[in-house]
C-alpha positions in Angstrom: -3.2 12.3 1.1 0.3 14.3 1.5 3.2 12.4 2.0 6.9 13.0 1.3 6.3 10.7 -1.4 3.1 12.3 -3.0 5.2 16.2 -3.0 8.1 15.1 -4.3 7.0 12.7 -7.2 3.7 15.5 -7.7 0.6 12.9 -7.3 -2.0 13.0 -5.5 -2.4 9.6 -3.9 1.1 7.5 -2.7 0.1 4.8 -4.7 3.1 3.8 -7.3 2.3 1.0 -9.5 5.5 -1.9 -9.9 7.5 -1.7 -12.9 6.4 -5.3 -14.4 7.9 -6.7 -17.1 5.9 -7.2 -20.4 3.0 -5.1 -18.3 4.4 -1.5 -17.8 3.3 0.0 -20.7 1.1 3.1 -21.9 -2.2 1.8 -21.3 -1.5 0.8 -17.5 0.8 3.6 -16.9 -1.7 6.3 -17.5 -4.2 4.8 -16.1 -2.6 5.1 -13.0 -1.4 8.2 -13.3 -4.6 9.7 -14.2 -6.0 8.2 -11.2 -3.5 10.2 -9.1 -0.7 6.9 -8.6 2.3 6.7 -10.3 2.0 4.9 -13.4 5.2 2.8 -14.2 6.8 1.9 -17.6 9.1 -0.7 -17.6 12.1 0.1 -20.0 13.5 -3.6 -20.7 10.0 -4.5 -21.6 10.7 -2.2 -24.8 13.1 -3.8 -27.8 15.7 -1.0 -28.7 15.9 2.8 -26.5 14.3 4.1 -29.5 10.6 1.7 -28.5 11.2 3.0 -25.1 11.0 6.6 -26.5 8.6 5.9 -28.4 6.2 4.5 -25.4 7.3 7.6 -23.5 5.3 9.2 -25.8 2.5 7.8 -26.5 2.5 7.5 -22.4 2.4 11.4 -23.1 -0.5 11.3 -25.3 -2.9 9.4 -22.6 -1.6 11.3 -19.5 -1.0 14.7 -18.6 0.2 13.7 -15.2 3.3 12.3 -13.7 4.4 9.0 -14.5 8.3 6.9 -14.4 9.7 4.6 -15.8 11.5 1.4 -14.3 15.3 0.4 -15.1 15.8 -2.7 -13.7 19.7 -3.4 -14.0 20.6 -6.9 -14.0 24.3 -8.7 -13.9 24.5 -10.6 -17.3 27.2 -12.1 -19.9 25.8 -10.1 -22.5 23.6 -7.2 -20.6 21.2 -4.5 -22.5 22.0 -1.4 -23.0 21.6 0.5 -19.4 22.9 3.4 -20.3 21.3 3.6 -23.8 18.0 3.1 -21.9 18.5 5.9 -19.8 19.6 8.4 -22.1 16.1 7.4 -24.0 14.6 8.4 -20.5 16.9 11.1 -19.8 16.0 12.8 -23.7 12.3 12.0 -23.1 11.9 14.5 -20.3 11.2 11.6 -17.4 11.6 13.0 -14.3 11.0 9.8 -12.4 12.9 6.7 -12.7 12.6 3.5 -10.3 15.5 1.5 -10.4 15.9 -2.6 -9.4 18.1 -5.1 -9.2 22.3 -4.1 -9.3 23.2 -1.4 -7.8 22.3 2.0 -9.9 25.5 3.8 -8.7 27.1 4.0 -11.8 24.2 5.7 -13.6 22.6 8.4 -10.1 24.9 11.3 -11.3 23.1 11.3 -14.6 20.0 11.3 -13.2 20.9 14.0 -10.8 22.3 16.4 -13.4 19.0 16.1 -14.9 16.9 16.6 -11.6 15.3 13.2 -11.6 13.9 11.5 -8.7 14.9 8.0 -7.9 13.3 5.3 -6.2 15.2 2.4 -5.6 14.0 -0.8 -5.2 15.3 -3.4 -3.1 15.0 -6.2 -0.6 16.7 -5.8 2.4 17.6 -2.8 5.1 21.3 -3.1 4.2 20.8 -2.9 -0.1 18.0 0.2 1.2 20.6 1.7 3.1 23.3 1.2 0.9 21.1 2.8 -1.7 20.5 6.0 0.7 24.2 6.9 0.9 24.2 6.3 -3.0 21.9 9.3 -3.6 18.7 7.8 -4.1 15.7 9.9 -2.9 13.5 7.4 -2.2 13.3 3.5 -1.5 10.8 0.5 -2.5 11.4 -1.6 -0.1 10.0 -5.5 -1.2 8.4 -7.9 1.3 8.6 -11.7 1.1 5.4 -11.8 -0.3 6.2 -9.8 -3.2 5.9 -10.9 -7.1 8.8 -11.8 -8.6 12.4 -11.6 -6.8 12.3 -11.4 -3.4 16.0 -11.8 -2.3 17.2 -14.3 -0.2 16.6 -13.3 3.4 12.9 -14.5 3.8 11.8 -11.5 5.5 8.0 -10.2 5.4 6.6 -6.6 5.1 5.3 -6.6 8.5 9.2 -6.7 10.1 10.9 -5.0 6.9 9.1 -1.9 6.6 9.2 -0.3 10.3 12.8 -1.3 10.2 13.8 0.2 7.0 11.5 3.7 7.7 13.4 3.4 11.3 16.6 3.3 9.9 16.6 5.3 6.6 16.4 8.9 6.5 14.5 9.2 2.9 11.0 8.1 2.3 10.1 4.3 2.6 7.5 3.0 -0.1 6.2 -0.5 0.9 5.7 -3.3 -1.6 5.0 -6.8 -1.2 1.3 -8.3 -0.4 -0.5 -5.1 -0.6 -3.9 -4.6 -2.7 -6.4 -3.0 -0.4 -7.0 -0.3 1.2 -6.2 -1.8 4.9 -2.6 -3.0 3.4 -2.2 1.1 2.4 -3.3 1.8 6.0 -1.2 -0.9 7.5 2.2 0.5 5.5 1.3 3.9 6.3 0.7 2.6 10.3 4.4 1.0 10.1 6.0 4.0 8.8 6.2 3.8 5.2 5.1 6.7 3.2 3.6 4.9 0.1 2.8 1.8 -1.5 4.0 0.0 -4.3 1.6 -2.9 -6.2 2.2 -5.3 -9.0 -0.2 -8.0 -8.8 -3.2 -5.7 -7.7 -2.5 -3.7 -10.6 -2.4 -6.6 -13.3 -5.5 -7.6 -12.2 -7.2 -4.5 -13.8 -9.2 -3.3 -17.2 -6.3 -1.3 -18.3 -3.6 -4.2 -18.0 -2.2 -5.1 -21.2 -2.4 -8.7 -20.4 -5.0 -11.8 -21.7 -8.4 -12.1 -19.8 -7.4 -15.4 -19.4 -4.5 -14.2 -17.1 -6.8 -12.1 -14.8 -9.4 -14.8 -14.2 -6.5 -17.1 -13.0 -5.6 -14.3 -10.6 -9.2 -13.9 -9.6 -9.6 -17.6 -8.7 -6.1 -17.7 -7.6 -5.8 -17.6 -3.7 -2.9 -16.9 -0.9 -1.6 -20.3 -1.5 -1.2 -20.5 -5.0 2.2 -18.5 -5.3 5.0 -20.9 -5.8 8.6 -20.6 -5.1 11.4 -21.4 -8.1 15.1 -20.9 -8.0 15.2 -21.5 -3.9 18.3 -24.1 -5.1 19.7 -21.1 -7.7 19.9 -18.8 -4.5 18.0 -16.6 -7.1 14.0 -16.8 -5.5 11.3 -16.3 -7.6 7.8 -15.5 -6.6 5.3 -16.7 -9.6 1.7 -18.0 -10.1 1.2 -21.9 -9.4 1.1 -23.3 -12.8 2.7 -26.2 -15.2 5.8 -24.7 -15.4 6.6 -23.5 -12.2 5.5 -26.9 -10.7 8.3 -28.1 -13.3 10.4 -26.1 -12.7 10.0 -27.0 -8.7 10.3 -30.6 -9.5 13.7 -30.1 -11.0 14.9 -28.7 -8.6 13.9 -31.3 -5.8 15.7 -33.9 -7.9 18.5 -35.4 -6.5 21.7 -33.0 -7.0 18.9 -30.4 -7.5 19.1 -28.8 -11.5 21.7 -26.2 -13.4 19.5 -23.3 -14.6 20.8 -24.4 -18.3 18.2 -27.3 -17.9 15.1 -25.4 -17.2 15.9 -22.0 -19.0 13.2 -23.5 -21.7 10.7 -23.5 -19.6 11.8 -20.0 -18.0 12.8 -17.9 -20.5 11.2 -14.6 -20.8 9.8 -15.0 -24.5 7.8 -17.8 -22.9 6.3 -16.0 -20.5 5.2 -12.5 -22.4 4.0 -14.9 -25.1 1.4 -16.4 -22.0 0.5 -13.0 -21.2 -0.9 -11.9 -24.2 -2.0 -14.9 -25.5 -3.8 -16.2 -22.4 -2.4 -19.2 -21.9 -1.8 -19.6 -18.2 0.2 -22.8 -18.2 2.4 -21.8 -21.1 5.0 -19.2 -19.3 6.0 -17.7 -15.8 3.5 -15.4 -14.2 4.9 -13.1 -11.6 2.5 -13.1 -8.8 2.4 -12.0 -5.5 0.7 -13.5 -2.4 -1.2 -10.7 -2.3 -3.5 -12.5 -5.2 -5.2 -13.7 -2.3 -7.1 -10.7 -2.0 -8.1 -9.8 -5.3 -12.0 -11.1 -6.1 -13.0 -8.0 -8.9 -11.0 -6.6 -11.9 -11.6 -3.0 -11.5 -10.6 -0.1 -13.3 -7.5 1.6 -11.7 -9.3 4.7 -11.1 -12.3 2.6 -9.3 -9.2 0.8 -7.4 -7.0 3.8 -6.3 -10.2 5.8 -4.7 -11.6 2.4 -3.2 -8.4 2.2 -1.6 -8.1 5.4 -0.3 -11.9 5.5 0.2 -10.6 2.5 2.6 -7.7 3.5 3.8 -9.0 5.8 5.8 -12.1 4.5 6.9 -9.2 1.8 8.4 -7.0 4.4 10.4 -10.4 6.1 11.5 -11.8 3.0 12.7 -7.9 2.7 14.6 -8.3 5.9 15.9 -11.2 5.0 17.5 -10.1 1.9 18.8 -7.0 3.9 20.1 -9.4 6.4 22.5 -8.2 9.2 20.2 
């Protein structure tokens, strides 16, 4: 499959794998990557630049292929170390680099001035386009049914992604409620050039996460994605659980909650902790509605050329239907 997205990032499927917090790490990375997608650290997952490098390299030692590493840049009283973070990237030889969240203007010319590809992450047409006169090569554009934040506008794939690859100029990755080969078809139908999964890929061997975790996904279905922080205009796509049921209830209170008085149940410690020790109703699970269509934990290799094995049995089937 040839895209503008497979010849510039150098793989051989447009497959890119989310940037997940507490998940991109070596194991999934590579795993991806040598099953020709685009395996995705995630650099705030990492304690200090100096872990970061360190994964970088013993990403290195598993993969010979292409793989990035996600920078998500988020406004805060007492933020990380951004540019720390990407100097780690910058001094590790990355070429690849998705960013998410605040704008990455501040840190493009960097990247640039080391001939690294961006792909920017984002929500909406106007952030996507915004991001296109910022330098970025490439854009990630994120579905309402997408894991984790969503933004605020409500607006699913099906409607964002022909819009976004009619109005921007650079390639248009789709993300949000994709784990099959038909959703690769249908992105690639509406214009996009790739695909970006989360969910699909945490429900894999190679995902550094609890078998507990990945049988909740398996018996998981399209309703069982809750909403939290509707009342924090800060949305939140996660697994239906204890805590995000909680955390719901809060919020439907009376005068509605301050984020102070459910940052226990959210915090971020909590929720790594229930990854990798399996307990599903201990911490936040970013999910996606696309859990609905998961039923098998595959490797990624026996994922990516299922979906591509399906892909195009899809847009063959449509060619058909099309008289062509």
């Amino acid at each position: 499959m040839k895209t503008r997205v497979t010849e510039k990032l150098g793989i051989r499927y447009p497959i890119l794998q989310g940037g997940m917090q507490w998940v991109g790490r070596a194991e999934l990375a590579a795993a991806v990557s040598n099953a020709g997608g685009l395996g995705i650290l995630t650099a705030l997952t990492q304690a200090s630049p100096a872990d970061l490098a360190r994964e970088i390299e013993r990403t290195r030692r598993m993969t010979d292929r292409p793989f990035g590493v996600n920078l998500t840049i988020l406004p805060s009283i007492s933020p990380p170390p951004y540019g720390d973070y990407l100097q780690a990237i910058i001094d590790s030889g990355v070429k690849v680099v998705e960013t998410a969240g605040s704008s990455p203007a501040e840190f493009i010319e960097r990247m640039k001035a080391r001939d690294i590809t961006i792909v920017h992450k984002c929500t909406s047409v106007r952030h996507a386009l915004s991001a296109q006169r910022n330098g970025v090569d490439m854009v990630s554009i994120d579905g309402f049914e997408c894991a984790g934040h969503p933004g605020e506008d409500d607006i699913p794939g099906l409607v964002l992604i022909p819009l976004a690859a009619r109005k921007l100029g650079i390639p248009v990755i789709a993300s949000g409620g994709i784990a099959d080969g038909r959703g690769l078809a249908a992105a690639l139908a509406l214009g996009a050039e790739g695909v970006n999964m989360g969910t699909r890929f945490l429900a894999t061997r190679e995902a550094p996460v609890h078998d507990n975790i990945k049988r909740a996904l398996l018996d998981a279905t399209e309703r069982d994605t809750r909403l939290m922080f509707r009342t924090l205009t800060n949305t939140a796509r996660v697994l239906r659980n204890a805590i995000s049921e909680e955390v719901i209830a809060a919020e439907k209170r009376p005068g509605g909650c301050s984020f102070e008085e459910i940052r226990h149940l959210v915090a971020g410690a909590r929720g790594r902790a229930a990854l990798e020790s399996g307990g599903v109703d201990d911490g936040v699970i970013s999910t996606g509605v696309a859990v609905g269509l998961i039923d098998d934990l595959p490797s990624c290799a026996q994922l990516i050329e299922r979906m591509v094995r399906e892909c195009r049995d899809q847009l063959q089937q449509a060619c058909r239907l099309a008289g062509a």
